[in-house]
C-alpha positions as CSV (number, residue, x, y, z in Angstrom):
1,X,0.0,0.0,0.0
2,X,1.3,3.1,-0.9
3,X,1.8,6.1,1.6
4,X,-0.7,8.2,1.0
5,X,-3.8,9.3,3.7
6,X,-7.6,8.7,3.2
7,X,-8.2,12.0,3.0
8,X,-5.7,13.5,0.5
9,X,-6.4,10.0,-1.7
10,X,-10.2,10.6,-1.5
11,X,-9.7,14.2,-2.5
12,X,-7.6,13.3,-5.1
13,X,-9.9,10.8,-6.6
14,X,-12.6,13.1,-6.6
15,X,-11.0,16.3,-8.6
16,X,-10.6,13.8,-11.1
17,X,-14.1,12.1,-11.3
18,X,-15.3,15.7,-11.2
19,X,-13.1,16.5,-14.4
20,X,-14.7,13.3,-16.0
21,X,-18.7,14.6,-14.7
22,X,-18.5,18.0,-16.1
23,X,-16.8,16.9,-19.4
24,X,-19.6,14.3,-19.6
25,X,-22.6,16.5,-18.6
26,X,-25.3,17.0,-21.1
27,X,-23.2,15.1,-23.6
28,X,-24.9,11.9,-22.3
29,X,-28.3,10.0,-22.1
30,X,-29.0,7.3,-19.5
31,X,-30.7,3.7,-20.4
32,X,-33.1,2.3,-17.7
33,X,-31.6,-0.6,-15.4
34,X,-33.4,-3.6,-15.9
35,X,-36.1,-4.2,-13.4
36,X,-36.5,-0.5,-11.8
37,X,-37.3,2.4,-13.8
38,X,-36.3,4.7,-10.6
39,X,-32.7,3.8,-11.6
40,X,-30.8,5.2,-14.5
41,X,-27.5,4.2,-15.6
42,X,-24.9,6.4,-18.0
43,X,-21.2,5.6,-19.7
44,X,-20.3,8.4,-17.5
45,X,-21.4,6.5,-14.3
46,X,-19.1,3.2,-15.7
47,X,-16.3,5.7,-16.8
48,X,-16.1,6.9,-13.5
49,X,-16.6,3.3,-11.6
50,X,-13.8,1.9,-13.7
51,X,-11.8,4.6,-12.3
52,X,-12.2,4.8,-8.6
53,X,-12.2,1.3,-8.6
54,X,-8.7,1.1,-10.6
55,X,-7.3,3.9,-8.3
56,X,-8.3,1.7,-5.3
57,X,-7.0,-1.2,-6.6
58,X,-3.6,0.5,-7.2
59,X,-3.3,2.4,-3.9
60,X,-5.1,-0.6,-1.8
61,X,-4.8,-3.6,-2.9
62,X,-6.2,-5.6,-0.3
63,X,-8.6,-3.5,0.6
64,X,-12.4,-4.5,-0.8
65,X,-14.7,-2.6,-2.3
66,X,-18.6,-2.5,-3.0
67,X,-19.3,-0.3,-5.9
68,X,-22.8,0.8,-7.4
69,X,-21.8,-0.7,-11.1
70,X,-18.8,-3.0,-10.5
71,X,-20.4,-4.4,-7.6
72,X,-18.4,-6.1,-4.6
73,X,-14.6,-7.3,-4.6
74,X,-13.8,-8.9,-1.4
75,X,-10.4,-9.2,-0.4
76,X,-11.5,-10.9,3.2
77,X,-10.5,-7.0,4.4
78,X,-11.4,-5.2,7.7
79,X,-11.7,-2.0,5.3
80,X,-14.3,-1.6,2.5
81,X,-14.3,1.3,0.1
82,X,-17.7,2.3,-0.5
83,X,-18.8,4.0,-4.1
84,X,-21.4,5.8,-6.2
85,X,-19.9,6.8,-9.2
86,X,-22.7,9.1,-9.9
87,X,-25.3,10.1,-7.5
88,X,-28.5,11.5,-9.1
89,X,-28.0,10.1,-12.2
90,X,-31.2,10.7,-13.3
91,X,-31.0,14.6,-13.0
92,X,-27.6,14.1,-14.8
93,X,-28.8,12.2,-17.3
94,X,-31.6,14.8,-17.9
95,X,-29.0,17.8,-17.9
96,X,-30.1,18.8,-13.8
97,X,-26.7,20.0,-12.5
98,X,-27.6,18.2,-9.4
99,X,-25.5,15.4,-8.8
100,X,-22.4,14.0,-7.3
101,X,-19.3,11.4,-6.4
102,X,-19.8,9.6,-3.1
103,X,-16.9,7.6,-1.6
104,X,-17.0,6.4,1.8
105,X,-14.8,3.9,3.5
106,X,-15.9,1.2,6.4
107,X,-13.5,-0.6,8.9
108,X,-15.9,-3.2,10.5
109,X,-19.0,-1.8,10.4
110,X,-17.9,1.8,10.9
111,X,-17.5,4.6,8.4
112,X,-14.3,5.9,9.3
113,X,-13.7,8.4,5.9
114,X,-16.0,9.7,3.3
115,X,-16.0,12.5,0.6
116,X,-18.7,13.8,-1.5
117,X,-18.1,16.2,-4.7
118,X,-20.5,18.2,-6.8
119,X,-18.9,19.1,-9.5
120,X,-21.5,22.0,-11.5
121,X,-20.0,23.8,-8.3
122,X,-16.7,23.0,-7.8
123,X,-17.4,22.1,-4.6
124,X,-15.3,19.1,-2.8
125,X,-16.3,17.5,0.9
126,X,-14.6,15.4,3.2
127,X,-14.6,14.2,6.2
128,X,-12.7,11.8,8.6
129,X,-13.7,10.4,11.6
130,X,-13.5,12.6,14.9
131,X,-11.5,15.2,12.5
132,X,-14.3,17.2,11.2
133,X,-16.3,17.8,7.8
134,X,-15.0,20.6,5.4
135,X,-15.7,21.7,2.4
136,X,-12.9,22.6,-0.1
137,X,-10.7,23.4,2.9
138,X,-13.2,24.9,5.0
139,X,-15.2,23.9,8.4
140,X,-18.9,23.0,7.8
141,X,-21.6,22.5,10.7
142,X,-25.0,21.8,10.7
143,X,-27.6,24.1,11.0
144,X,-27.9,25.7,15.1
145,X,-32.2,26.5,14.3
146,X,-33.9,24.8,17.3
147,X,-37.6,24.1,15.3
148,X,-38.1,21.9,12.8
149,X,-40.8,24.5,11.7
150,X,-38.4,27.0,11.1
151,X,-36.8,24.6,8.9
152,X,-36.0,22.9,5.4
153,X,-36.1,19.1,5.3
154,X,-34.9,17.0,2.3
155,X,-37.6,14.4,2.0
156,X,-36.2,11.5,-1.3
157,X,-39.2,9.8,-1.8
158,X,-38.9,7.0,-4.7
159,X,-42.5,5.5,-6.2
160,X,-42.8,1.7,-5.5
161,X,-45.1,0.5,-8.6
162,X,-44.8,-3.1,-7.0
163,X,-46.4,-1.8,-3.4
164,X,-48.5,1.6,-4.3
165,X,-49.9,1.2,-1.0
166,X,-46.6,1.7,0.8
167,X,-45.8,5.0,-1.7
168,X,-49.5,6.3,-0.4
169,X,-48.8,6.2,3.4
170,X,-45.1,7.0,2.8
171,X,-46.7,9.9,1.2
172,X,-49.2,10.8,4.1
173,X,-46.2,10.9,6.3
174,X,-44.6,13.0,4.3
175,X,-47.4,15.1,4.7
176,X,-47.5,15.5,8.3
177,X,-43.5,16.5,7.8
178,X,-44.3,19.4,5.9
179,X,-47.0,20.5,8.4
180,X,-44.3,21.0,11.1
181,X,-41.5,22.1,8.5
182,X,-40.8,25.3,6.5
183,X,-40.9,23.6,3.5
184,X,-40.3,19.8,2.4
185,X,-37.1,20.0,-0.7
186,X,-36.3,16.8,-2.8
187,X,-33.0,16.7,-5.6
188,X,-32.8,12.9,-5.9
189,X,-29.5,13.0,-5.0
190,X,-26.7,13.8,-2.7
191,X,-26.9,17.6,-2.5
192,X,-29.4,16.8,0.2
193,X,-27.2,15.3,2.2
194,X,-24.7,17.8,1.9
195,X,-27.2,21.2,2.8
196,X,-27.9,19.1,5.6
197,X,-24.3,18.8,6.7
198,X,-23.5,22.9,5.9
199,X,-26.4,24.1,7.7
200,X,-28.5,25.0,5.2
201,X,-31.0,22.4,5.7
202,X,-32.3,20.6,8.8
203,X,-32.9,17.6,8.0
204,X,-32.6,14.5,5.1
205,X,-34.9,11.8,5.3
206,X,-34.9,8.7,2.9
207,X,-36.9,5.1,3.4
208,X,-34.8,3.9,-0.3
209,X,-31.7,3.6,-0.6
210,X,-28.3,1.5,-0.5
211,X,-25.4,1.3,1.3
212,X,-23.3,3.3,-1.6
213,X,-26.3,5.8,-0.8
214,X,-24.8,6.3,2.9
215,X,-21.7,6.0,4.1
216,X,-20.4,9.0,2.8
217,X,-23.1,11.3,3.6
218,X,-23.1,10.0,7.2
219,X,-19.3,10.3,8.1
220,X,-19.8,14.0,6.9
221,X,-22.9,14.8,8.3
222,X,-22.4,13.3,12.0
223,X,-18.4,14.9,11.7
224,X,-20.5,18.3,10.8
225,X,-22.3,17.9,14.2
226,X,-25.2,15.9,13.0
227,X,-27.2,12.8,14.2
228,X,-27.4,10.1,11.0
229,X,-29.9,6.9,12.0
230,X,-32.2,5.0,10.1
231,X,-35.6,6.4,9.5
232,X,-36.8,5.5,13.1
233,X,-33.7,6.3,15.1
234,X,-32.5,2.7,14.9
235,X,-28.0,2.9,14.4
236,X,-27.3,2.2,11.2
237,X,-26.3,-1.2,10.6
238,X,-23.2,-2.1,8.6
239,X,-21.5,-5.2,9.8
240,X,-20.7,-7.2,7.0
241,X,-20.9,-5.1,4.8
242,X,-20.2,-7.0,1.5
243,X,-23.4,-9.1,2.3
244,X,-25.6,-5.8,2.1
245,X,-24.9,-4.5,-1.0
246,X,-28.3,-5.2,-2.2
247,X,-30.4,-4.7,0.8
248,X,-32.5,-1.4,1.5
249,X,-31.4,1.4,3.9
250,X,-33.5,4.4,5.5
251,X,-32.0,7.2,7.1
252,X,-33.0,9.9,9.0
253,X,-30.1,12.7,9.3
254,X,-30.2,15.9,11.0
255,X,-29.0,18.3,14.0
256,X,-29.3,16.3,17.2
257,X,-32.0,18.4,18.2
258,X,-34.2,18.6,14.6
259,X,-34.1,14.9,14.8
260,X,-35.7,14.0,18.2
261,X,-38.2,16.2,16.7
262,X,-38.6,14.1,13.4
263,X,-38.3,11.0,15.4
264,X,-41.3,12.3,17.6
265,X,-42.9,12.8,14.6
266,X,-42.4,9.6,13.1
267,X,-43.2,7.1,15.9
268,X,-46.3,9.2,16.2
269,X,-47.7,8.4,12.6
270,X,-46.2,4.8,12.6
């Protein structure tokens, strides 16, 4: 392994992929992946894959990996890189300049680094664990607002054609969050996470995702001074991790004190 810390190499790895975004963006379309039509897949998404995954492999070698297109390498590691080549795919394949790298990395079950760019901003976050979240050099925190009503909360909500009935009460929830909110907002992708981890909104909440989903954002939201659980407070659990590549997450992230408010609302509707 060369000598090189998480941190610089996950910085590095993302000024690249966000060289390889922008020169992609609005030059590709994206093809529907077989069996969900929430999920859209680009060359740029492989292009990039191919090359986290071939940095990886050069600067750890025996390090796994789980990757969004590649999939999972295991190496019978204690550390597990953790990738989406392109979060928000679908707003990239559309031309929405909403949309980013994630790259986390587990030891165990714990997320120990993580970065996230966006590159239509130029915009590069890290984080390491008990080291603090910054953005392209700079401290971030989440937000210091004490009511959720005074707030905006990130609310991904995906359609689930095989169990509408779970979409309509997901939705009636979703309903009582805007009652006690500001204002419900909804990208589809990363940038959610990451207004949630600069302050600028209170709260993300998600009851669809996968792992590559969350280990960044939740290094760099809980080292920004946030609270990052599944939807109904529960730790998140990712022991083993190369065994969950295809199950479901929910999160629930936020300031400590925005989320005992969520959570109260929550356990109150469910």
């Amino acid at each position: 392994m060369m000598n090189i810390s998480y941190k610089n190499f996950i910085v590095e790895i993302l000024k690249k992929t966000s060289d390889i975004a922008r020169l992609n963006f609005g030059k590709v379309s994206g093809i529907t992946k077989k069996g969900n039509n929430n999920q859209v897949l680009t060359q740029a998404d492989l292009e990039i894959s191919k090359f986290i995954v071939g940095k990886i492999k050069e600067f750890y070698p025996n390090h796994n990996i789980i990757d969004e297109e590649v999939g999972v390498v295991d190496k019978s590691s204690e550390y597990t890189w953790v990738i989406d080549p392109i979060d928000g795919t679908s707003n990239f394949a559309s031309g929405i300049p909403l949309y980013g790298t994630m790259i986390g990395l587990l030891k165990g079950g714990i997320s120990i680094a993580g970065g996230i760019s966006l590159p239509t901003f130029n915009e590069i976050y890290i984080a390491e664990k008990d080291k603090g979240a910054f953005c392209n050099g700079e401290k971030i925190e989440v937000t210091n607002e004490t009511k959720l009503l005074f707030s905006l909360v990130a609310y991904t909500l995906d359609g689930h054609q095989e169990n509408p009935s779970f979409t309509k009460d997901e939705c009636a929830l979703m309903a009582e969050i805007i009652l006690n909110t500001r204002n419900l907002r909804n990208t589809g992708s990363c940038f959610d996470a990451i207004m949630v981890a600069k302050g600028k909104f209170g709260a993300h909440l998600n009851r669809t995702s996968k792992i590559w989903d969350n280990v960044a954002q939740q290094i760099l939201i809980e080292e920004a001074g946030g609270i990052y659980t599944d939807f109904f407070g529960k730790p998140m659990d990712y022991t083993n991790p190369l065994t969950k590549a295809g199950s479901n997450f929910t999160l629930c992230a936020a300031s400590a004190i925005l989320h005992k408010q969520l959570q109260i609302i929550i356990h109150n509707k469910n």
